[in-house]
BAKOLMAR-336137 format. One record per residue (C-alpha): residue in three letters; x, y, z. Coordinates in steps of 0.05 Angstrom, whole numbers, padded with zeros to 5 digits, always signed. Example, Ala and Ser with C-alpha at 12.3 -4.5 7.8 and 13.67 -1.06 7.14 Angstrom:
2
ALA+00246-00090+00156SER+00273-00021+00143
This chain:
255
UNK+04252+00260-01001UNK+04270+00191-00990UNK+04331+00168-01030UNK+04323+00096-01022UNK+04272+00028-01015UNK+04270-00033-00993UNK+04249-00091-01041UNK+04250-00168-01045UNK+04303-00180-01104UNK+04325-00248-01131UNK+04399-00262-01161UNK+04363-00306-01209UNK+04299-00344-01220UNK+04299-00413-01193UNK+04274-00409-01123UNK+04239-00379-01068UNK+04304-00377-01026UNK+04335-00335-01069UNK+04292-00279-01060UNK+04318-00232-01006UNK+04300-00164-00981UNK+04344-00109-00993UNK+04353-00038-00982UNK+04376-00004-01055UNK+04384+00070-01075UNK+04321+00102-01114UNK+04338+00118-01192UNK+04323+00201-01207UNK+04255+00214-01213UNK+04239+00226-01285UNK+04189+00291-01313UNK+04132+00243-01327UNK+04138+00195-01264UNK+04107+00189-01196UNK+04129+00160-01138UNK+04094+00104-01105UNK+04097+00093-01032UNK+04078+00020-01034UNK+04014-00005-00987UNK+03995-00074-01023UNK+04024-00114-01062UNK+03984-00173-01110UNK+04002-00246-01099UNK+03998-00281-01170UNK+04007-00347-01191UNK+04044-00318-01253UNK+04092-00290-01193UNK+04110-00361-01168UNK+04122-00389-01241UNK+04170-00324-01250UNK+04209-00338-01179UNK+04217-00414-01204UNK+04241-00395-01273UNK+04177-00423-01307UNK+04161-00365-01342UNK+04185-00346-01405UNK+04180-00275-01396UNK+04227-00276-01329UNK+04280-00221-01327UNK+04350-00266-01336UNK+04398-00252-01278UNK+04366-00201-01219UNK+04299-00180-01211UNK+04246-00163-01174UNK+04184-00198-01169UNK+04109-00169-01168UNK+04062-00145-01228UNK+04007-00103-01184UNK+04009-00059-01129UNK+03974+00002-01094UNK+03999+00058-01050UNK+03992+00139-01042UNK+04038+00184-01094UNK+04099+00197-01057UNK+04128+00258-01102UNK+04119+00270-01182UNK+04151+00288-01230UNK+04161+00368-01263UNK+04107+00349-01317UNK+04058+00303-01276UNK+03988+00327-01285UNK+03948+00278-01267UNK+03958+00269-01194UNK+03982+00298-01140UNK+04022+00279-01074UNK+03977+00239-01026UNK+03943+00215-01084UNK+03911+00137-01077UNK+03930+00096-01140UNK+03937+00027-01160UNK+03975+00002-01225UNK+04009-00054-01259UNK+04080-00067-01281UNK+04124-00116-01324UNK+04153-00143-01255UNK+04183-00101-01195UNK+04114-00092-01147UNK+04148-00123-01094UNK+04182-00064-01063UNK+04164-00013-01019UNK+04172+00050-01062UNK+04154+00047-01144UNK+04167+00094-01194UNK+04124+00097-01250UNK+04097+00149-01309UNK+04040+00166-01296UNK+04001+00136-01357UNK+04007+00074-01317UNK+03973+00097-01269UNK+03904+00098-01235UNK+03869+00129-01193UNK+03843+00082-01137UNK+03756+00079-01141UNK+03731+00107-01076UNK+03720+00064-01018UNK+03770+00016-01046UNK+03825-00010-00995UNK+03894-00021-01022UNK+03893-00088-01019UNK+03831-00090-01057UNK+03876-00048-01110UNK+03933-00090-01116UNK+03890-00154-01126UNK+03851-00124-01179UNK+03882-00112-01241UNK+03923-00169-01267UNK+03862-00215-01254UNK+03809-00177-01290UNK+03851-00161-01341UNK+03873-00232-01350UNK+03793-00249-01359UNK+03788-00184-01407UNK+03831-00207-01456UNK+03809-00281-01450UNK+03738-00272-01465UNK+03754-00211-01510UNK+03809-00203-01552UNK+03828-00277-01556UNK+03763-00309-01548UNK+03718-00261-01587UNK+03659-00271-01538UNK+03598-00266-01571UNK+03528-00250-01546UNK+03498-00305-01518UNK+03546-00355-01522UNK+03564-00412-01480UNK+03625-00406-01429UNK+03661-00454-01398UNK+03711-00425-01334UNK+03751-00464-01301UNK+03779-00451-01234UNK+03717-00420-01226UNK+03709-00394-01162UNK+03778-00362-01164UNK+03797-00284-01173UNK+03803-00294-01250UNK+03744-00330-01254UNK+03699-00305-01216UNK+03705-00238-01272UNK+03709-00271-01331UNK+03642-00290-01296UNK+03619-00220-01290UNK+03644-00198-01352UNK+03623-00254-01397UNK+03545-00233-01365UNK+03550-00159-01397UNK+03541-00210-01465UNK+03486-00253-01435UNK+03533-00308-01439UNK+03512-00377-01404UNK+03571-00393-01361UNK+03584-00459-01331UNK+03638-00457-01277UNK+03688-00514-01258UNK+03710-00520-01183UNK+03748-00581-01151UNK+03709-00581-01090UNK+03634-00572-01066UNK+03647-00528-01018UNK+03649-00467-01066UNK+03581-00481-01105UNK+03547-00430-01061UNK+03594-00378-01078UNK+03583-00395-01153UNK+03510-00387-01146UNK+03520-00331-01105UNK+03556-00311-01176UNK+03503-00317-01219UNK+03540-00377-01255UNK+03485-00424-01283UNK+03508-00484-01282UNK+03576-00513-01253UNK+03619-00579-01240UNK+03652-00603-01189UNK+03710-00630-01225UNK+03724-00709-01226UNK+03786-00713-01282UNK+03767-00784-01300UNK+03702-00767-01314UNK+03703-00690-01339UNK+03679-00703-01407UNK+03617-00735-01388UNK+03611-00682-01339UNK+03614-00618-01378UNK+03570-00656-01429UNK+03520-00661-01374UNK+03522-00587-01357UNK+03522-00566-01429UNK+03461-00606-01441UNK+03433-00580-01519UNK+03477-00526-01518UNK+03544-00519-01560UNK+03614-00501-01517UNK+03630-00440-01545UNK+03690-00412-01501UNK+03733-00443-01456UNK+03770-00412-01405UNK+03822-00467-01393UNK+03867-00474-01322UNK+03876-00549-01320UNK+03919-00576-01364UNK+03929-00652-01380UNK+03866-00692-01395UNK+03816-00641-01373UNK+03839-00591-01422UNK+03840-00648-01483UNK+03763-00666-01456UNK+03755-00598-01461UNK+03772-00592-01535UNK+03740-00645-01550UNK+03672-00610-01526UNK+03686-00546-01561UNK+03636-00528-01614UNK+03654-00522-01693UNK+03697-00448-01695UNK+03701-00458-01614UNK+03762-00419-01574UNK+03796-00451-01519UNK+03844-00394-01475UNK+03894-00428-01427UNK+03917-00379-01380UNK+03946-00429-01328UNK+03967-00500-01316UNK+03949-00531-01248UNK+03985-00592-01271UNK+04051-00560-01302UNK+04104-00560-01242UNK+04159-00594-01281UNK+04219-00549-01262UNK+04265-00597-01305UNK+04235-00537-01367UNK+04247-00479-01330UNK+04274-00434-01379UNK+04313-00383-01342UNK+04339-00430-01292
């Protein structure tokens, strides 16, 4: 069995050259874990904010970057049950994806849907799980309410669309460019902007028309996300899950 990997490790978070591949030995494989032989990796922006030391929740000294992959079980564990060697399975973990091999218990683990690729795998689960607990646990999404997403036509947003319609919400989607309305009708998004930040207020209030902003899926930042707030409706929840406007290094924390 293969005794080591290769993986892209940084000294420290700060920058993207510090982030070099290296070969490293394999720790011993524990009862409950599998082995991952690595096909796909996700590319986050939560991954860039942890390389640049933006994010809080960045190991201090080395680490390895990467919160989703995919790949075929490699070897298990003595008390594995659930899958088997050759096994297709995708996952999530609190950093370390990028790597080649990936050793995780098996409760982490799941089995990839058929006639799924690995790279649709790896891309999968931090964004719709990102949009889960949005809409759901933090924004207690209620049938039939109004949604605002921002960033709409991205991988987060475009399933917060999806799962904000299994509570016949009415979403309205925010893009910064024209050239992705037809995917947001394609969508089934029923109304949407095409941001102007000078103007936003005006414009959501447009697409909102009689209706009352219940949930707000927030990306911006700066004075898109206060026009935003502004719009929300009496008991309204705003989520910020991003900030296209934070890329002031000067309060990295881990730096």
């Amino acid at each position: 069995m293969t005794t080591t990997r290769r993986a892209y490790r940084l000294d420290k978070a700060g920058s993207l050259s510090r982030m070099k591949l290296v070969s490293e030995d394999l720790p011993t494989l524990g009862a409950k874990e599998a082995r991952v032989a690595v096909k796909a990796i996700g590319l986050n922006f939560a991954d860039i904010f942890a390389i640049k030391g933006l994010y809080s929740a960045t190991p201090k000294g080395t680490f390895v970057p990467g919160l989703e992959y995919a790949g075929e079980i490699a070897e298990v564990g003595a008390e594995v049950s659930r899958f088997k060697v050759g096994d297709k399975v995708y996952g999530v973990t609190k950093f370390g994806g990028y790597t080649d091999t990936i050793q995780m218990e098996e409760q982490y683990l799941m089995a990839l849907p058929e006639g799924w690729s690995f790279a649709e795998g790896a891309a999968f689960p931090v964004q719709v799980l990102t949009a889960y607990y949005g809409l759901f646990p933090l924004a207690n999404l209620q049938e039939g309410a109004t949604v605002l997403i921002q960033s709409a036509a991205g991988g987060v947003g475009l399933l917060a669309n999806r799962l904000a319609k299994t509570r016949g919400a009415y979403t309205i989607g925010s893009i910064g460019s024209d050239k992705k309305i037809d995917l947001l009708k394609s969508e089934g998004y029923d109304a949407w902007i095409v941001r102007d930040s000078k103007n936003f207020k005006q414009q959501l209030k447009d697409a909102l028309g009689d209706r009352e902003l219940n949930v707000a899926l927030e990306t911006q930042g700066g004075k898109v996300m206060m026009d935003t707030f502004a719009c929300l409706a009496p008991m309204g929840r705003m989520v910020s899950f991003g900030s296209a406007r934070f890329q002031n290094t000067g309060n990295a924390p881990n730096l």
